[in-house]
C-alpha positions in Angstrom: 0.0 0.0 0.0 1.4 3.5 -1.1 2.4 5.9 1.7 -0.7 8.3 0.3 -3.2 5.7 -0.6 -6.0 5.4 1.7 -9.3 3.8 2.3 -12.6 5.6 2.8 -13.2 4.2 6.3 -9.3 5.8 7.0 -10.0 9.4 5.0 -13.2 9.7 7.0 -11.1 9.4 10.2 -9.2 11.7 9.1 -11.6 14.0 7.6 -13.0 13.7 11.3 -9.9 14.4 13.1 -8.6 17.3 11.4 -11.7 18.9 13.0 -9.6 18.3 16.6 -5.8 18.2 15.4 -4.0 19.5 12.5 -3.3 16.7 10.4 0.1 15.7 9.2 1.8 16.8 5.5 1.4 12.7 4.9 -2.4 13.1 5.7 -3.1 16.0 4.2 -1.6 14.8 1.1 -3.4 11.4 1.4 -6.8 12.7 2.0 -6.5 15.4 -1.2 -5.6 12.1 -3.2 -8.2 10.3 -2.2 -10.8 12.9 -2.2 -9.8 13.5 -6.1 -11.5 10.4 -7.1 -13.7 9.0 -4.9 -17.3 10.7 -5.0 -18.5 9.1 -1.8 -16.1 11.1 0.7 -16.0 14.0 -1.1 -19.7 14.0 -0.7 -19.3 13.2 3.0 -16.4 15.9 3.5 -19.1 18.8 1.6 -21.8 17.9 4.1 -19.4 18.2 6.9 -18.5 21.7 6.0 -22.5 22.2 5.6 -23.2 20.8 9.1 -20.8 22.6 10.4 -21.6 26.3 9.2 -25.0 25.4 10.2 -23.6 24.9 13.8 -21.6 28.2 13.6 -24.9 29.9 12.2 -27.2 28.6 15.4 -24.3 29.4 17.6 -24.6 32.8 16.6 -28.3 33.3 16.9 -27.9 31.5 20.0 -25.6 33.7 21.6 -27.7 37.1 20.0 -30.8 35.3 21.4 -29.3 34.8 24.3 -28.2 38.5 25.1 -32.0 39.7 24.7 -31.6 40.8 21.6 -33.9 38.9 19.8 -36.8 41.2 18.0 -40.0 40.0 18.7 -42.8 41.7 16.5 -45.0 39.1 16.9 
């Protein structure tokens, strides 16, 4: 197995973990490879992102909520 070549159940880990660590050169290499031709985990690494600039988002009106700011015209 090349130094680079990885599996999807690996790239997800690490797709995972560089939410917690910075990865290494050697993984960061390895994931770009493998995220250039497999579909499947580029798919997975796209709703990632998604979920988590919804997360940032609801932070946000959680924290303005929170403060009393919220405008109720209602």
């Amino acid at each position: 197995m090349s130094l680079f070549h990885r599996n999807c159940r690996e790239v997800t880990r690490l797709v995972l973990e560089r939410e917690n660590r910075p990865l290494t050169l050697v993984e960061r290499i390895a994931v770009r490879f493998h995220l250039s031709i497999c579909l499947m985990c580029t798919r997975f690494t796209g709703q990632l992102q998604l979920m988590n600039r919804a997360m940032a988002q609801w932070k946000q009106y959680a924290e303005h909520d929170e403060h009393g700011e919220r405008d109720d015209a209602a």
